[in-house]
N, C-alpha and C positions, 0 to 999 in steps of 0.2 A: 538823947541828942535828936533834934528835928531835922530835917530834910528842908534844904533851903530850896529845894526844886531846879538843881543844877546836875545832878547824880551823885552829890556829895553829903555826907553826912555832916553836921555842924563840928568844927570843930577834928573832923579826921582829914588825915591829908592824900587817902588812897579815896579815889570812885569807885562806888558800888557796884556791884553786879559784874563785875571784871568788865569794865570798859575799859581800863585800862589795857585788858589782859588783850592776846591776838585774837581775839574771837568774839561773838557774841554770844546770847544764847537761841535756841532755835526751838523754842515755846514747851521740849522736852527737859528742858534743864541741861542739855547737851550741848555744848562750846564747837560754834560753827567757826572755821577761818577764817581771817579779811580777806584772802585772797580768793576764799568761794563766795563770800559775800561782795565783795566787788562782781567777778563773774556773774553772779546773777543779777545786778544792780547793770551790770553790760548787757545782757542780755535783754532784760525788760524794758532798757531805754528803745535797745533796737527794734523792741516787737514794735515799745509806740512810735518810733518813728516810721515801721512798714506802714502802721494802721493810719499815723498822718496821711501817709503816702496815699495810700488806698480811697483814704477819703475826700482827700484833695482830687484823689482823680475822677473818684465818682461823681463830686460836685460840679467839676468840669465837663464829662460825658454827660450831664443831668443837663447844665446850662446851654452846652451844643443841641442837646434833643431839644430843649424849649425853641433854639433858634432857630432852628431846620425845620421843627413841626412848623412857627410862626409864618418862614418863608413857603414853606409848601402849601400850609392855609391860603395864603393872600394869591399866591401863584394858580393855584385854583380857582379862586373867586376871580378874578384877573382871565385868565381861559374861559371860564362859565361864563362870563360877561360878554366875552366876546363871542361864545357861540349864538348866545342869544340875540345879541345885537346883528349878526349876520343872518341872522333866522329871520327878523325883521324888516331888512335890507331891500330884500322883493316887492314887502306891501308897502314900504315909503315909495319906491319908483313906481308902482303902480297905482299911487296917489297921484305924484308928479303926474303921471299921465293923462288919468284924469282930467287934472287940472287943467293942461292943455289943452284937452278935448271940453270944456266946459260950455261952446255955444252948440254943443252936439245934438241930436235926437237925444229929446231927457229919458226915453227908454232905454237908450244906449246909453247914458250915463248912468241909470238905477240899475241896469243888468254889470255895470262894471264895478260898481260899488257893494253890490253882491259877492261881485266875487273877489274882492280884496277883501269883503267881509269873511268869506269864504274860508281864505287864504289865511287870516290873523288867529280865525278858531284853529285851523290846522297846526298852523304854530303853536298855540296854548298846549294843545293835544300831544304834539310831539314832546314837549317838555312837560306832561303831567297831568295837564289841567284840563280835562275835555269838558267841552259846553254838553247841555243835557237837555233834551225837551222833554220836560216836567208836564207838559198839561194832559189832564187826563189821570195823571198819578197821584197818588194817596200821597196829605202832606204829611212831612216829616221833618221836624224841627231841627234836626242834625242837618241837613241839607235844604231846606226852606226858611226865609222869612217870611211870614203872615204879612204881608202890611193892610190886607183888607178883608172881608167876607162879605160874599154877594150872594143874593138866589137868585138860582139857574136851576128853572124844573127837569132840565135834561141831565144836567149831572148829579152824580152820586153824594149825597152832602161827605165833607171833608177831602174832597176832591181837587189839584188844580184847576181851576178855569180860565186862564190867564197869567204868562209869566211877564211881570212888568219886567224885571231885568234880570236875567240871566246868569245863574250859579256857572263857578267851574271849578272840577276839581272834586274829587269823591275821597270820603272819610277824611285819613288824618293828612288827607292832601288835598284841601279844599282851599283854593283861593281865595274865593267868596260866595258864600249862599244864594240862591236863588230870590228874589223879590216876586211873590206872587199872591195873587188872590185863589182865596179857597171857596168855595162850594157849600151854602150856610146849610146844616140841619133845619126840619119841621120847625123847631122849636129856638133855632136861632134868629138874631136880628142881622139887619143886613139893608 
């Protein structure tokens, strides 16, 4: 007789393996009950519905963290803007003023534009980025751009001689590099 693949034998009218019978079997050859087989069938639904549980919550505590980090991100960058933009505040009114003063003594205008120049390196500095006078110092391609090379018999070749525009900011907190001319070696053009 073949097995029609229902748990019947072709042709018998009892199923195999006592499925019919109260029990199953329990991989010993030993007849477990329905009612411990349901019991355990109760039990293992309830674990996976803790572990739904659990994982529903955690996806939830996960998706709060994402939105609480997002708003705390922007909430700082939002602060930080504005301490910077108040840092600021002083050298625009002491542009305005300036300005007002514009048919002034042009010495008293370049001494005041000094020192709103003054003023704005001071601001770079407090947040990070202090201006550097380079000349005189050995170039360094970390902190320099070359844009030229010149001879100068008083300085040491590979020397600055001239910072056309002004780095700020050292190592991995460099605004921007220094723009300078170097000091050509014997045997450099220039």
């Amino acid at each position: 007789m073949t097995d029609s693949g229902n748990g019947y034998a072709t042709g018998d009218a009892e199923p195999r393996n006592g499925a019919g019978d109260s029990g199953a079997a329990n991989g010993n050859g030993d007849q477990l009950p329905v009612a411990d087989l349901q019991a355990t069938i109760k039990a293992l639904r309830s674990q996976i519905a803790e572990f739904e549980d659990r994982w529903r919550r955690a996806a939830a505590d996960l998706d709060n963290v994402r939105k609480r980090t997002a708003r705390d991100a922007a909430s700082q960058r939002s602060d930080e803007r504005g301490r910077v933009t108040a840092a600021l505040l002083p050298i625009i009114d002491n542009l305005d003023l300036a300005l007002e003063h514009a048919d002034a003594d042009p010495d008293t205008i370049v001494a005041g534009i000094r020192a709103v120049r003054d003023q704005a390196t001071d601001v770079l500095a407090g947040l990070g980025f202090p201006r550097h006078d380079d000349i005189g110092e050995r170039f360094d391609p970390m902190r320099h751009e070359a844009i030229g090379v010149v001879r100068d018999p008083d300085a040491t070749p590979g020397t600055i001689v001239q910072v056309v525009r002004p780095g700020y900011g050292d190592g991995d907190h460099q605004l921007r590099p220094a723009s300078v001319l170097v000091a050509a070696g014997a045997d450099d053009g220039g």
